[in-house]
DRENDO-1510 file (C-alpha; in Angstrom, 1 decimal, always signed):
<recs>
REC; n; res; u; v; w
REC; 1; UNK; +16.9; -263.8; +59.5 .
REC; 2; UNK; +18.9; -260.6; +60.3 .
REC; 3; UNK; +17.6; -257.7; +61.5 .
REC; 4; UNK; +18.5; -254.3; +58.9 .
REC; 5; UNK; +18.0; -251.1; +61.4 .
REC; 6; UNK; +18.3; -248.0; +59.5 .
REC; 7; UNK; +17.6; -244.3; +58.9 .
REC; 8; UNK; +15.7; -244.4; +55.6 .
REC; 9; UNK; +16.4; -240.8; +54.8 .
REC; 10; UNK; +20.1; -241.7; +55.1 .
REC; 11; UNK; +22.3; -242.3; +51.9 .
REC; 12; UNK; +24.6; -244.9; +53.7 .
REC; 13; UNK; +21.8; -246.8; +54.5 .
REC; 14; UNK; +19.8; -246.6; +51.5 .
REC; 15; UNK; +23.0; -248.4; +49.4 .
REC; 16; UNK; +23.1; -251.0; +52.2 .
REC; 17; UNK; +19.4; -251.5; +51.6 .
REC; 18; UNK; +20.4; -252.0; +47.8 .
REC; 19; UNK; +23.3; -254.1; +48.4 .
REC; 20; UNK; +21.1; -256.3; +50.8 .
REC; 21; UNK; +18.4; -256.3; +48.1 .
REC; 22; UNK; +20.7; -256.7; +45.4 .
REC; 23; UNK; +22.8; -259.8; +47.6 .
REC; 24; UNK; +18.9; -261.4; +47.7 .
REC; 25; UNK; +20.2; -261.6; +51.7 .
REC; 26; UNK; +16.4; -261.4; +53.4 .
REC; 27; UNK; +15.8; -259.4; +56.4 .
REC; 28; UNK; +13.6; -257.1; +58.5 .
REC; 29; UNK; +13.7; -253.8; +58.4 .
REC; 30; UNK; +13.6; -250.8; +61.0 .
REC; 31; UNK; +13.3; -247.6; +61.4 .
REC; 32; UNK; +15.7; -246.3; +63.7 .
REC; 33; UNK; +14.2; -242.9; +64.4 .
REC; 34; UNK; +10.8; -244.4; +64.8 .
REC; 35; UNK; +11.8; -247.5; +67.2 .
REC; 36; UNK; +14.8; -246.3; +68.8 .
REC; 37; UNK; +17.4; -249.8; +70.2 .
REC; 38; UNK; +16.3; -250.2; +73.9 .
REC; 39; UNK; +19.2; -250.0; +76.6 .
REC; 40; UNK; +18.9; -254.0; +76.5 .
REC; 41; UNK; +19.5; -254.4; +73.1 .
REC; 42; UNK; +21.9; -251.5; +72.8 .
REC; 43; UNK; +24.0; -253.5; +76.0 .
REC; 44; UNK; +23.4; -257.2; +74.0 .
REC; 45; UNK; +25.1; -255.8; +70.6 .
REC; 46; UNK; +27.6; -253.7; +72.4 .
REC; 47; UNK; +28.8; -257.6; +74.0 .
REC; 48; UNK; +28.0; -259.0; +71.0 .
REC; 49; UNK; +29.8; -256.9; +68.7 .
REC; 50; UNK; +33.7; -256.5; +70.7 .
REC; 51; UNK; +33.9; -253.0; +69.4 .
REC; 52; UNK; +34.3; -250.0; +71.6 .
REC; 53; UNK; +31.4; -248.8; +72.4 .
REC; 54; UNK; +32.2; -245.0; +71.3 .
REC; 55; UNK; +31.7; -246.7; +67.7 .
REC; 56; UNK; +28.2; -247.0; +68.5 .
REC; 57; UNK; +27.8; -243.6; +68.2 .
REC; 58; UNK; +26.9; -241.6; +64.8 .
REC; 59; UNK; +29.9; -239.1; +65.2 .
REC; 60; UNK; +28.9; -237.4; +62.3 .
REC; 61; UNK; +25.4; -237.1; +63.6 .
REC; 62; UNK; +24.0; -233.3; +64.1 .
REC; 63; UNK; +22.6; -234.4; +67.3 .
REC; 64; UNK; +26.3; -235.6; +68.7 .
REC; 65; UNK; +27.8; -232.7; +67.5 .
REC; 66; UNK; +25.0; -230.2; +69.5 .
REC; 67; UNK; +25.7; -232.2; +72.5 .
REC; 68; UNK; +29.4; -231.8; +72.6 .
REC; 69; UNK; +29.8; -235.7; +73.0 .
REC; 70; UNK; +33.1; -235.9; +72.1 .
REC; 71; UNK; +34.4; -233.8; +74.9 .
REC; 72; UNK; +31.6; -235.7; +77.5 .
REC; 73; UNK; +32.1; -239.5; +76.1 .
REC; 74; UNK; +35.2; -240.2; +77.9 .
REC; 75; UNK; +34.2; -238.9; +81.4 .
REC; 76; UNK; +31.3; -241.0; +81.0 .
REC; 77; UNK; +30.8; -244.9; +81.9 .
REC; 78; UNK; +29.7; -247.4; +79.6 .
REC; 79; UNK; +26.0; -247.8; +81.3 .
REC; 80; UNK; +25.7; -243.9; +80.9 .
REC; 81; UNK; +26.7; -244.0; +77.5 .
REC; 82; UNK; +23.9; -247.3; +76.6 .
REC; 83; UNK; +21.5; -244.9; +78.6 .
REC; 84; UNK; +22.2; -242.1; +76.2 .
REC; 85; UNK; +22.1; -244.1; +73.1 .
REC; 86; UNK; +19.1; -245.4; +73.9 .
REC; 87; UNK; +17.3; -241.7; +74.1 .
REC; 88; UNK; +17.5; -241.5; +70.6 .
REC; 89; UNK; +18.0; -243.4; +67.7 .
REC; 90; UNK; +19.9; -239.9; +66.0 .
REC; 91; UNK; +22.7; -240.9; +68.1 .
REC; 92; UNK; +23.6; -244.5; +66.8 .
REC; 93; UNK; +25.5; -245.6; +63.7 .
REC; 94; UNK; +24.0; -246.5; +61.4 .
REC; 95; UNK; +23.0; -248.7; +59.2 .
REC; 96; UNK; +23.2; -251.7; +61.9 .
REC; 97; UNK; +22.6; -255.7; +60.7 .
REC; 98; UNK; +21.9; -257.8; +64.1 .
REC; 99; UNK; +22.7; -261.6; +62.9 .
REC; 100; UNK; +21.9; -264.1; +65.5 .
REC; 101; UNK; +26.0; -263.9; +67.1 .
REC; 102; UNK; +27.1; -260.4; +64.9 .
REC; 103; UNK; +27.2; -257.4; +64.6 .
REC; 104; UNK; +27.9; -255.1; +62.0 .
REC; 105; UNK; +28.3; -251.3; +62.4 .
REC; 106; UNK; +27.8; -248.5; +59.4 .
REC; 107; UNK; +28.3; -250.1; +55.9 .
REC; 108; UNK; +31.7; -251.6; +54.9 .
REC; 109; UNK; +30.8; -254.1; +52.0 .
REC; 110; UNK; +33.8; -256.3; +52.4 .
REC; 111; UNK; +32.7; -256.9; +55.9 .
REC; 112; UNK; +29.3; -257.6; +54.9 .
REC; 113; UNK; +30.0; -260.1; +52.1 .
REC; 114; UNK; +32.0; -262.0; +55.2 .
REC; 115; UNK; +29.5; -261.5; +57.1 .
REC; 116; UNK; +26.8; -262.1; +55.2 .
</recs>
């Protein structure tokens, strides 16, 4: 079973939710803001995934933008990057699935009916 990790107040995530439902594609669900991705997990998916770990990040996120992360990313290594996306949830992109060897980042249905 996958794991869906989501904002529920987020509209991106909400049609993921749907197209999951809609697929009949079972999962478990969780909250992103409430149980933030540990720096273990955050580390597993980033290995996992072979993105670049700057994708990991919400870019469009208030909390990025007040923290000036665009300018600080690239001066910082990738354990100090995990570290801050593990601080809070606000920071990841979002929606994540977590299959047992994926990945999938934000919600691009073509990927996720390959995926999926």
């Amino acid at each position: 079973m996958i794991e869906f990790i989501c904002y529920t107040k987020c509209t991106t995530c909400q049609k993921a939710k749907k197209w999951l439902d809609d697929n009949k594609i079972e999962y478990n669900i969780r909250d992103i803001k409430e149980d933030n991705p540990s720096f273990e997990e955050l580390a597993d998916w980033y290995k996992m995934s072979g993105l670049p770990l700057k994708k990991f990040f919400n870019t469009s996120g208030l909390l990025y933008k007040s923290m000036a992360l665009k300018d600080k990313l690239p001066t910082m290594t990738e354990e100090e990057q995990l570290k801050l996306l593990a601080t809070d949830g606000m920071l990841v992109k979002r929606p994540l699935v977590i299959g047992e060897n994926f990945v999938l980042l934000g919600f691009k249905e073509s990927e996720w009916s390959e995926k999926l």
